[in-house]
Backbone as CSV, one residue per row, in Angstrom:
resi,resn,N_x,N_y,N_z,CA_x,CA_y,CA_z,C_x,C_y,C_z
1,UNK,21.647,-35.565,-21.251,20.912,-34.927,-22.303,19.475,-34.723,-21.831
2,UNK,18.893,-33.862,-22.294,17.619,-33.202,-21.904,16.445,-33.399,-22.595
3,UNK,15.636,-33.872,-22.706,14.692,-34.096,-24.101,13.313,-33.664,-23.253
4,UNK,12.669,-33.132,-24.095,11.324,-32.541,-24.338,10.124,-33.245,-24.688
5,UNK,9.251,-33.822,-23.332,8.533,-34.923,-23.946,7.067,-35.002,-24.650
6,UNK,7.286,-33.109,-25.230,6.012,-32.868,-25.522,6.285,-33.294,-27.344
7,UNK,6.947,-33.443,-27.457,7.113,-34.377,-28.800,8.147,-35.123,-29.360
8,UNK,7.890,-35.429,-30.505,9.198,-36.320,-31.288,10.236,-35.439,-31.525
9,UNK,11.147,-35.803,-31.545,12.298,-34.863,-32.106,13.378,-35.485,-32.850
10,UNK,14.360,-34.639,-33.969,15.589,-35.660,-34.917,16.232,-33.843,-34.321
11,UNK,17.678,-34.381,-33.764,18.859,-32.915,-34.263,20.184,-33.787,-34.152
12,UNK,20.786,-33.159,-34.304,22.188,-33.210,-34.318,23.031,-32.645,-33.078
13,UNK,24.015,-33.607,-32.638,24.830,-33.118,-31.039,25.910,-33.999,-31.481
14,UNK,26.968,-33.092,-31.030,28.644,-33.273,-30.690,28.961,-34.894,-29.570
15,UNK,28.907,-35.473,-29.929,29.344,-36.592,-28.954,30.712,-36.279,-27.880
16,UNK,30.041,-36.410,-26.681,30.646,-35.723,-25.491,31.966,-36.633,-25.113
17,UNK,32.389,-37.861,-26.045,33.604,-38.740,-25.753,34.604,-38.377,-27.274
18,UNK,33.806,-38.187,-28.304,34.602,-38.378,-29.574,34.842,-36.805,-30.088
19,UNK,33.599,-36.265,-29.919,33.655,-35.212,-30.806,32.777,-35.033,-31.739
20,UNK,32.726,-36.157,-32.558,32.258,-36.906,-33.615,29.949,-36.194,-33.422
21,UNK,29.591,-35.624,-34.879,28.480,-35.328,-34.536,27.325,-36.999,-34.176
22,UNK,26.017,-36.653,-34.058,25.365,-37.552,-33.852,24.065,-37.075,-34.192
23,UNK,23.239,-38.556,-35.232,22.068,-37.568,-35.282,21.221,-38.728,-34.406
24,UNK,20.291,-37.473,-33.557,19.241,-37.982,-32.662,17.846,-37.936,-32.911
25,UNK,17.508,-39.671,-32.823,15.851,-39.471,-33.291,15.078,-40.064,-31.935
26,UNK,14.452,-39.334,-31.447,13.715,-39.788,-29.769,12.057,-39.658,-30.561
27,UNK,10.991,-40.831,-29.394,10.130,-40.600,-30.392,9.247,-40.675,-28.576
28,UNK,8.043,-39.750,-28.384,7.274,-40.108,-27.446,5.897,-40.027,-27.866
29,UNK,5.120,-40.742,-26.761,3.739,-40.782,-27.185,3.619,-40.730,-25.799
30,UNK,2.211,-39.813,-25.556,1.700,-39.633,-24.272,2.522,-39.101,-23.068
31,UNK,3.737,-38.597,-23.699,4.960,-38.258,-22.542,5.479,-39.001,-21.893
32,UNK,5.220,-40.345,-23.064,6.808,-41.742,-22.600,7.547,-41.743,-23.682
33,UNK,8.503,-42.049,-23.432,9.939,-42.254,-24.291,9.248,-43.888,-24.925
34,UNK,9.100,-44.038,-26.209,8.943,-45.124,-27.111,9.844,-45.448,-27.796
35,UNK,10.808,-44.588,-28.219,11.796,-44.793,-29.183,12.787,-43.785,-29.550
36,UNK,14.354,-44.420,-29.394,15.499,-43.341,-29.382,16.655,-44.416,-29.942
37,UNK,16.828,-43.647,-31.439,18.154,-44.068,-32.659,19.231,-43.166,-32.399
38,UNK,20.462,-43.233,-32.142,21.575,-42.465,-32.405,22.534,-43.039,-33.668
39,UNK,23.086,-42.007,-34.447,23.496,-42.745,-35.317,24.910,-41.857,-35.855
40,UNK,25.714,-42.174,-35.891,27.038,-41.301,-36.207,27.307,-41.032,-37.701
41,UNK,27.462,-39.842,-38.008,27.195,-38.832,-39.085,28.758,-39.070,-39.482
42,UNK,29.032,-39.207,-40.638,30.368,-38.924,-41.443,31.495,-40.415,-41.334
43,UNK,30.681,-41.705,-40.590,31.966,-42.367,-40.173,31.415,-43.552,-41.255
């Protein structure tokens, strides 16, 4: 997965084993990775 470290970001992606969506919360400061929740939608 590809993330963009010019900011925070939340979306939604297809989980590449289940299928199953996923929502993604990545959080950076200064163009480091500080913080990343995945959390499975519908289960």
């Amino acid at each position: 997965m590809l993330l963009d470290p010019a900011y925070s970001q939340t979306y939604v992606e297809d989980c590449e084993v289940c299928c199953n969506p996923i929502e993604l919360h990545v959080n950076f400061e200064e163009g480091e990775l500080v913080g990343f929740e995945a959390i499975e939608i519908g289960q």
